[in-house]
C-alpha positions as CSV (number, residue, x, y, z in Angstrom):
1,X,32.4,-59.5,7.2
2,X,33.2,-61.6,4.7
3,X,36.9,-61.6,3.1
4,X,36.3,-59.9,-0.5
5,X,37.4,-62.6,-3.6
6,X,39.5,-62.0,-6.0
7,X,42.9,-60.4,-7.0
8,X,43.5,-58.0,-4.5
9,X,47.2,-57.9,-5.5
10,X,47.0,-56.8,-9.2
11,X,44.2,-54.4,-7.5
12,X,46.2,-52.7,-5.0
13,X,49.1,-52.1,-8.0
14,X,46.2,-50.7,-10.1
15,X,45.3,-48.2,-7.3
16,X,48.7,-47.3,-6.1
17,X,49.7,-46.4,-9.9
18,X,46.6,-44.1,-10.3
19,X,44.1,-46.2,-11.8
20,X,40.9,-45.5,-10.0
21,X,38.8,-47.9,-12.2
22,X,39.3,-51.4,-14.1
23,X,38.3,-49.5,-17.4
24,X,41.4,-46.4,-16.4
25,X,43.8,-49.7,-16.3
26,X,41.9,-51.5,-19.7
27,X,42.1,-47.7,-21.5
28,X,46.4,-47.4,-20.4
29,X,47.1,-50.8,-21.9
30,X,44.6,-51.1,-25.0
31,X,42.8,-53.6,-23.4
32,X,38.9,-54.5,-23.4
33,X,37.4,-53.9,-19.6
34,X,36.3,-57.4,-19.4
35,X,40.1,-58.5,-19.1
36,X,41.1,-56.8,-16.6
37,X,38.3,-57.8,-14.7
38,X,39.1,-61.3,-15.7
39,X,42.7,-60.8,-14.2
40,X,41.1,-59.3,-10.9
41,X,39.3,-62.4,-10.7
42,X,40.0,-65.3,-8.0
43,X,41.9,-67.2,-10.9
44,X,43.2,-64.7,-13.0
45,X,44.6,-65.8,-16.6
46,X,48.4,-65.6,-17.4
47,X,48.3,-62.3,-19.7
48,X,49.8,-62.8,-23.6
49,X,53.5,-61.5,-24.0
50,X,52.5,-58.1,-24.9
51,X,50.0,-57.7,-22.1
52,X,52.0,-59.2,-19.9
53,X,54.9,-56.4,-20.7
54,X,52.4,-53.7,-20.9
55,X,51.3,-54.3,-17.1
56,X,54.5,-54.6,-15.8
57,X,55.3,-51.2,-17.1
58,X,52.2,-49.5,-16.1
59,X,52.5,-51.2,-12.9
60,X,55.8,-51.6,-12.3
61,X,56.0,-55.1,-10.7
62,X,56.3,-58.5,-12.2
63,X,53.2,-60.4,-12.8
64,X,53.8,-62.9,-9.9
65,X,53.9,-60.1,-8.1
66,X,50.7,-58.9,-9.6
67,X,48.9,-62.0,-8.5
68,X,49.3,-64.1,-11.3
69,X,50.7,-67.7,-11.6
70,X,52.4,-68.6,-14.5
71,X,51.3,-71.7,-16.3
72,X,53.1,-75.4,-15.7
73,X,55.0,-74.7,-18.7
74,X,56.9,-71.4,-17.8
75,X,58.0,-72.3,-14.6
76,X,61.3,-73.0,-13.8
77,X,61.9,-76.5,-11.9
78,X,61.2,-76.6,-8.0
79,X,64.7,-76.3,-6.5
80,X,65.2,-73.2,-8.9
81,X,62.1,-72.0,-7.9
82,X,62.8,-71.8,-4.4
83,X,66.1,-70.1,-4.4
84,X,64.7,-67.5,-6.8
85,X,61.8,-66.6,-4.0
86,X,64.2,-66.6,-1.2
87,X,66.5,-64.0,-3.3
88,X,63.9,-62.3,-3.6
89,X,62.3,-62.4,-0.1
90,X,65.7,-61.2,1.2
91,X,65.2,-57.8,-0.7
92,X,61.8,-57.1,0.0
93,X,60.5,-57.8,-3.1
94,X,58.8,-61.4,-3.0
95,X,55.1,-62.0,-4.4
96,X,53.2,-63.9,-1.8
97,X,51.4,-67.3,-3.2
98,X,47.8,-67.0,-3.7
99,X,48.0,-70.7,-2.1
100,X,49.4,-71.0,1.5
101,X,50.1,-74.2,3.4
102,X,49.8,-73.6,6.8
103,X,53.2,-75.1,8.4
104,X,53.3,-72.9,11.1
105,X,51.4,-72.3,14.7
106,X,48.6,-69.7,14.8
107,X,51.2,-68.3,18.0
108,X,53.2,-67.4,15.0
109,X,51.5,-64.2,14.1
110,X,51.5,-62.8,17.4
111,X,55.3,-63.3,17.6
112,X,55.8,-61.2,14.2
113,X,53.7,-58.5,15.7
114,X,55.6,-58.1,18.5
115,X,58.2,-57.3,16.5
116,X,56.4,-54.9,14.2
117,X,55.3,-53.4,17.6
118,X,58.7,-53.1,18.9
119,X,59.8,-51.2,15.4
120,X,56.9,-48.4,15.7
121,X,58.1,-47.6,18.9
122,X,61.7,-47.7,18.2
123,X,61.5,-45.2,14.8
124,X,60.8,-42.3,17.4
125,X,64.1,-42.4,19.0
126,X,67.0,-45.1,16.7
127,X,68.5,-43.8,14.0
128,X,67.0,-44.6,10.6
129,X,70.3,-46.1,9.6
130,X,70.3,-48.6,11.9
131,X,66.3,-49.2,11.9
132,X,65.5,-49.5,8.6
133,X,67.5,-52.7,8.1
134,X,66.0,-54.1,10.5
135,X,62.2,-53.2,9.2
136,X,62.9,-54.3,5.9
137,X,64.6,-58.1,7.2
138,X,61.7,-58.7,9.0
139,X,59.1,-57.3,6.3
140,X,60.9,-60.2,4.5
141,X,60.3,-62.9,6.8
142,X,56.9,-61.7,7.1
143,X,56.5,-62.2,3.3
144,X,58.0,-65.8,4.0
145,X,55.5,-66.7,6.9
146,X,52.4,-65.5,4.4
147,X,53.4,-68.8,2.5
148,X,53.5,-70.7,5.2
149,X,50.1,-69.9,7.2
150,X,46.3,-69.6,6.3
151,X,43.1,-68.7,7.4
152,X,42.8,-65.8,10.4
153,X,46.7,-66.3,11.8
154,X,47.6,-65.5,7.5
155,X,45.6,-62.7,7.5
156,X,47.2,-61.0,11.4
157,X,50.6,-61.9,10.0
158,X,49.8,-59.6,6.3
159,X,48.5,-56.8,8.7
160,X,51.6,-56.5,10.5
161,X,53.7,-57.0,7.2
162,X,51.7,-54.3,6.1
163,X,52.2,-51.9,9.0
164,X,56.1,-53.1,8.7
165,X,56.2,-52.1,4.9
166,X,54.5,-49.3,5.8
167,X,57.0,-47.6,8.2
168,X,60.2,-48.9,5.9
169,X,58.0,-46.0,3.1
170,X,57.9,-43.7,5.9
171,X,61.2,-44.2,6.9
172,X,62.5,-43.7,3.4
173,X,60.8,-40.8,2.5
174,X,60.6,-39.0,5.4
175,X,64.1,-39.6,7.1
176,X,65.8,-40.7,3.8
177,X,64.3,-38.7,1.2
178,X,64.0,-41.2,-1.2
179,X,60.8,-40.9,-2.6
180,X,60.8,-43.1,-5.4
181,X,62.1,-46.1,-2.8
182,X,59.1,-45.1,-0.8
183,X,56.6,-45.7,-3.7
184,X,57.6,-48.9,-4.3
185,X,57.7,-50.1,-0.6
186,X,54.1,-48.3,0.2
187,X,52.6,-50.4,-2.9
188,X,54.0,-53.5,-1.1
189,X,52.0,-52.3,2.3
190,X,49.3,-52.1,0.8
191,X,48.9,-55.4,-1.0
192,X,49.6,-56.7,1.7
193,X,47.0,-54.7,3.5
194,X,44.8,-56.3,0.8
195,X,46.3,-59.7,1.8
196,X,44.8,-58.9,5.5
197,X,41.7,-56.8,4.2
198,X,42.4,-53.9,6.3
199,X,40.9,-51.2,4.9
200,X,41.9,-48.9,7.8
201,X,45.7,-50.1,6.6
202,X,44.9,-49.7,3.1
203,X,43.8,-45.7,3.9
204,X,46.7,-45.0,5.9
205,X,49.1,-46.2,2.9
206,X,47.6,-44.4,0.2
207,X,47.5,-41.5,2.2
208,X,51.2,-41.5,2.8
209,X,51.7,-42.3,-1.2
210,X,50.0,-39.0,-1.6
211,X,53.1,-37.4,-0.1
212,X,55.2,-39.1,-2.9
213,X,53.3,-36.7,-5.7
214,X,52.3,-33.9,-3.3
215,X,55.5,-32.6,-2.4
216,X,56.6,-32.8,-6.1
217,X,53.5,-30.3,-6.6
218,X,52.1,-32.6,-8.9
219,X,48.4,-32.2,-7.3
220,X,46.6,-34.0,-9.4
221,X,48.6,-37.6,-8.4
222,X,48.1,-36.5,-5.0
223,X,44.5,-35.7,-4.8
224,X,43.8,-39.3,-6.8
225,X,45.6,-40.8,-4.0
226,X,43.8,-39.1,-1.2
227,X,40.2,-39.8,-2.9
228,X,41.0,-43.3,-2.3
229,X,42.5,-43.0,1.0
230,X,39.3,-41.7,2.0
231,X,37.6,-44.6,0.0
232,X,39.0,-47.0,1.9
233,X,38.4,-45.2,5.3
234,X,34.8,-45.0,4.6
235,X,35.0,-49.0,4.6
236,X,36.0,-49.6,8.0
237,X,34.9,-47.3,11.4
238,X,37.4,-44.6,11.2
239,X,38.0,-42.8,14.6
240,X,38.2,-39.1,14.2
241,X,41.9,-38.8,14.6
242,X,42.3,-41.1,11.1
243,X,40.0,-38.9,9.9
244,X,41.8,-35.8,10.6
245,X,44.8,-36.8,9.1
246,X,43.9,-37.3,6.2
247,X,42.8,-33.6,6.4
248,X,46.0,-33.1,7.1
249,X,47.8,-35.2,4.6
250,X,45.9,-33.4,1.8
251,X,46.5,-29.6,3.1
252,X,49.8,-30.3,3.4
253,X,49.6,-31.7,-0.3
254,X,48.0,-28.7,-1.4
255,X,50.1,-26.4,0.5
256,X,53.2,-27.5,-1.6
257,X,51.2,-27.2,-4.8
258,X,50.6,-23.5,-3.5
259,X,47.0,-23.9,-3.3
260,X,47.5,-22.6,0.7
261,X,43.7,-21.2,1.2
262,X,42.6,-25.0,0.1
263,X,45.1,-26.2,3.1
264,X,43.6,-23.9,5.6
265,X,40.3,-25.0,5.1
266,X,41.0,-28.9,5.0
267,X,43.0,-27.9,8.6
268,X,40.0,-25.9,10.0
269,X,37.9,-29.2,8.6
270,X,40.4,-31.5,10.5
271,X,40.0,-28.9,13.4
272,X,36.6,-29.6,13.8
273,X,36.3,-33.6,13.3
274,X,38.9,-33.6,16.8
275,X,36.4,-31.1,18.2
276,X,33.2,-33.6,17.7
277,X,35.4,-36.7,17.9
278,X,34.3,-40.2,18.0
279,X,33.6,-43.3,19.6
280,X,35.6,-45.4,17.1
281,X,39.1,-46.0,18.2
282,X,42.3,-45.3,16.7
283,X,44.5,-48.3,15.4
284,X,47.6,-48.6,17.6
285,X,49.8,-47.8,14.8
286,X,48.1,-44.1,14.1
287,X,50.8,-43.0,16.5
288,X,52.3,-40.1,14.2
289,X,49.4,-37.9,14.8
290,X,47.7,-35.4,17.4
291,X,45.7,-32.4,17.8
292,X,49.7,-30.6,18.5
293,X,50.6,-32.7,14.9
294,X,47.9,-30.7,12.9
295,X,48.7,-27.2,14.7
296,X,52.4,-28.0,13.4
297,X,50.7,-28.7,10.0
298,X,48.7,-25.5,10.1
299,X,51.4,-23.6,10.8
300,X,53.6,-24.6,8.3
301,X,50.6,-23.7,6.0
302,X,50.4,-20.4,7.7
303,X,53.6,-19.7,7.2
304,X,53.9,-20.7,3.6
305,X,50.6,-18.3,3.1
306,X,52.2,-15.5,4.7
307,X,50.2,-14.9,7.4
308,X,53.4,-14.7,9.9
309,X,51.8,-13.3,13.2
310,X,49.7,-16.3,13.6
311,X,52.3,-18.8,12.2
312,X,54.5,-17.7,14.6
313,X,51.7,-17.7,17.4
314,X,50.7,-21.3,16.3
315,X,54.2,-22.7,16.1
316,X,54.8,-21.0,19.5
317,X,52.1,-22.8,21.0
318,X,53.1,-26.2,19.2
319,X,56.8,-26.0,20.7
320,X,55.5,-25.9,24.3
321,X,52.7,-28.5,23.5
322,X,55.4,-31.4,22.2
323,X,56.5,-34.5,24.3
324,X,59.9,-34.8,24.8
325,X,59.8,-37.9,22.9
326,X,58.5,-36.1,19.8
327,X,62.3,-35.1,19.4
328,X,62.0,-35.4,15.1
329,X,59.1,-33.4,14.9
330,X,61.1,-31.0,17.0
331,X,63.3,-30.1,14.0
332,X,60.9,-29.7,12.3
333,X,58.8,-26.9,14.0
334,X,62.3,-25.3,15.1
335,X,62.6,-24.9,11.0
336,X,59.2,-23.4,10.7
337,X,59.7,-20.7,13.4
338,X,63.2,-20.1,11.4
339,X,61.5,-20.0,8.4
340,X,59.0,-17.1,10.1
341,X,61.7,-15.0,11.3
342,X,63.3,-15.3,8.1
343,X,60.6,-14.0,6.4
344,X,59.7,-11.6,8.7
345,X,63.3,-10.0,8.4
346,X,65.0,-11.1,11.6
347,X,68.0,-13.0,10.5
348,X,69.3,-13.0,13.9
349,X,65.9,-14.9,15.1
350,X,65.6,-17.2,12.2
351,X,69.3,-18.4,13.1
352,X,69.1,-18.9,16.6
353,X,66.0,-21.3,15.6
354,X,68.3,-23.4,13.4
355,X,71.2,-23.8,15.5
356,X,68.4,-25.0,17.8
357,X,67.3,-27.9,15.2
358,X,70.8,-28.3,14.1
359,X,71.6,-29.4,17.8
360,X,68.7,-31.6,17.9
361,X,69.4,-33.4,14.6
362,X,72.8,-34.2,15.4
363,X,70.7,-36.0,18.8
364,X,68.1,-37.3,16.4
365,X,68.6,-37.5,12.6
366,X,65.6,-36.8,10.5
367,X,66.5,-35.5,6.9
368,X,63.3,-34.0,6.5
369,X,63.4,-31.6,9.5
370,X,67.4,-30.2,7.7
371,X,65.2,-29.9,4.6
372,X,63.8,-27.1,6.4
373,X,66.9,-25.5,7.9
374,X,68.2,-25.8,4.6
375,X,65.6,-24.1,3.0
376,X,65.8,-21.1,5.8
377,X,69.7,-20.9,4.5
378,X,68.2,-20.1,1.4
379,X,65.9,-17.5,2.2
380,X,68.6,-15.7,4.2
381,X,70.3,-14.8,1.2
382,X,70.1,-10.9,1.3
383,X,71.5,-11.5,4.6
384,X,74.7,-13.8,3.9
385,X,77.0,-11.4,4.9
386,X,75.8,-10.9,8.5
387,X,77.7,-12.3,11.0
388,X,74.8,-14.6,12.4
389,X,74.3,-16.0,9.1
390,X,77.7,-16.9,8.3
391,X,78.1,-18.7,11.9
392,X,74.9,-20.5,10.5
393,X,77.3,-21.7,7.7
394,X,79.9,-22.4,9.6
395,X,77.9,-25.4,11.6
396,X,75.7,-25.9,8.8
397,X,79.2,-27.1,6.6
398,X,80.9,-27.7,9.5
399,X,82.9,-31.6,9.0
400,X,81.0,-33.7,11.5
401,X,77.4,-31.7,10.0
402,X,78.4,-32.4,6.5
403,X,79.7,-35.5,6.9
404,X,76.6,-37.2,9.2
405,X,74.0,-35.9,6.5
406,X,76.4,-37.3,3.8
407,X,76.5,-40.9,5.9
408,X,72.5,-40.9,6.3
């Protein structure tokens, strides 16, 4: 196929901030349509001052790193230049040149993705402390290698940066919860999974940027999001577990809006596209998902519909289903079955759940799996006094409890 034209850049930005169409982006800054397609071209204008500041704020990037190059006039002089874009390489936030030169050997890219590799497998078991880092130096020097190769070797090296960028966002709002962090690094995946015109990429990372709004129940945001993950999906053979999960990125979406019957039937949808499957193959990186990933989705949704019986029967199931690698998702269902017994009125239950995730957090940090013991400690309330529940707080507050989630 052939590699779209234009300014992928400044169009990723406009998707990312919710800006389906050219004429959403023209209407937000008081601009005729034709512009902004004239800035999406392959040689896009330098805006006027007041353009110029209203896309940055809509945006929220600088116009290099919108795509644009600034005349001869308003650039600084070449040695400047060049420290200003290795500052800014070093903290992730570096536009890559429309124009490459390619000083380095096409081995090149399959060197970076081995290290991209090596980071996907490494999230499951080092600590996000020490990993993320590491994923954000070499999302970096993948940023500096864009500049410096062309042609198919250019575009392997942007799908890795992408993939790299993209687990940094997972990484920082799933283990960090720093959602706003996250936004930012997702829109940098997926320019630069315009940069490598991977539309597969492209879907995964707007899917993930629907989390970002979703679980702030602002459904709208996240439903935009998801309509062009699936967009992008459609352009590229999707295998059926892609497919499912974003099924089961939106019903978790809509289960934190409260919209839970929408959830169930976006689960039983997902349900059904493993059942018929598919001969397309999933990209190597889809490794967050299986059929025992979206029974721990649905019964999170069945628990936060109330149907307990058959979130505790799912769960159940889930527990004995998961790998012994899957050690953060772990924490996670250990907080659902909590949350059931909870709500079911067994505060003896529900503890011995979380001490359960509590022990395997302190084995394998993830911040979003003690979001959910936390949020069992909350629902326990009429039963604070108990004596289960106050050994709960004693480990829950306990110093080396307190003070790892404070360090994280």
């Amino acid at each position: 196929m052939p590699r779209p034209t234009g300014n992928n850049r400044l169009k990723a930005a406009r998707v990312a901030a919710g800006f389906s169409s050219q004429q959403a982006l023209a209407d937000a800054l008081g601009v005729g349509v034709r512009q902004v397609r004239r800035w999406e071209s392959d040689n896009p204008p330098w805006p006027q001052p007041e353009q110029a500041q209203a896309l940055t704020r809509e945006l929220g990037q600088e116009l290099e790193a919108l795509g644009f190059a600034a005349p001869h006039s308003l650039q600084p002089d070449r040695g400047r230049r060049t420290v200003l874009a290795a500052t800014a390489a070093a903290v992730g936030l570096a536009a890559v040149p429309t124009q490459s030169v390619a000083t380095q050997p096409a081995t090149v890219a399959a060197d970076f993705e081995a290290v991209t590799r090596s980071h996907r497998h490494l999230y499951w078991s080092v600590a996000p402390a020490i990993l993320h880092p590491s994923t954000v130096a070499h999302a970096a020097l993948g940023c500096a290698l864009l500049t410096e190769t062309v042609g198919k070797t250019r575009r392997s090296v942007a799908a890795a940066l992408a993939e790299t960028y993209l687990l940094a966002g997972r990484i920082e709002f799933f283990d960090m919860r720093e959602p706003d962090r996250a936004g930012q690094t997702l829109l940098r995946a997926l320019q630069a999974a315009g940069e490598a015109d991977d539309s597969l990429l492209g879907a995964a990372t707007l899917a993930h940027a629907a989390f970002v709004p979703g679980w702030e129940g602002r459904r709208d945001d996240a439903v935009e999001r998801m309509v062009a993950a699936r967009t992008y999906a459609r352009r590229a053979p999707a295998s059926a577990e892609l497919l499912a999960w974003l099924d089961a990125v939106e019903a978790e979406c809509e289960t934190r809006c409260g919209n839970t019957r929408t959830a169930l039937h976006l689960i039983g949808h997902a349900e059904d596209v493993l059942a018929a499957g598919s001969e397309n193959v999933s990209p190597p990186w889809l490794d967050w998902f299986s059929p025992v990933r979206l029974a721990a989705f649905k019964g999170n949704t069945q628990l936060k519909a109330g149907h307990l019986p058959q979130a505790r029967d799912t769960l159940l199931g889930v527990l004995s289903a998961l790998e012994p690698s899957e050690e953060k998702q772990l924490t996670v269902v250990l907080g659902d079955l909590a949350a059931v017994e909870a709500a079911a009125g067994r505060p003896e239950e529900a503890c011995a759940y979380a001490f359960r995730a509590l022990d395997q957090l302190e084995r394998t940090w993830y911040a979003t799996g003690m979001d959910r013991v936390r949020e069992v400690r909350r629902t326990l309330a009429p039963h604070q006094h108990e004596r289960c529940v106050r050994d709960l707080d004693d480990r829950l507050y306990g110093w080396s409890t307190t003070v790892s989630a404070l360090s994280r």
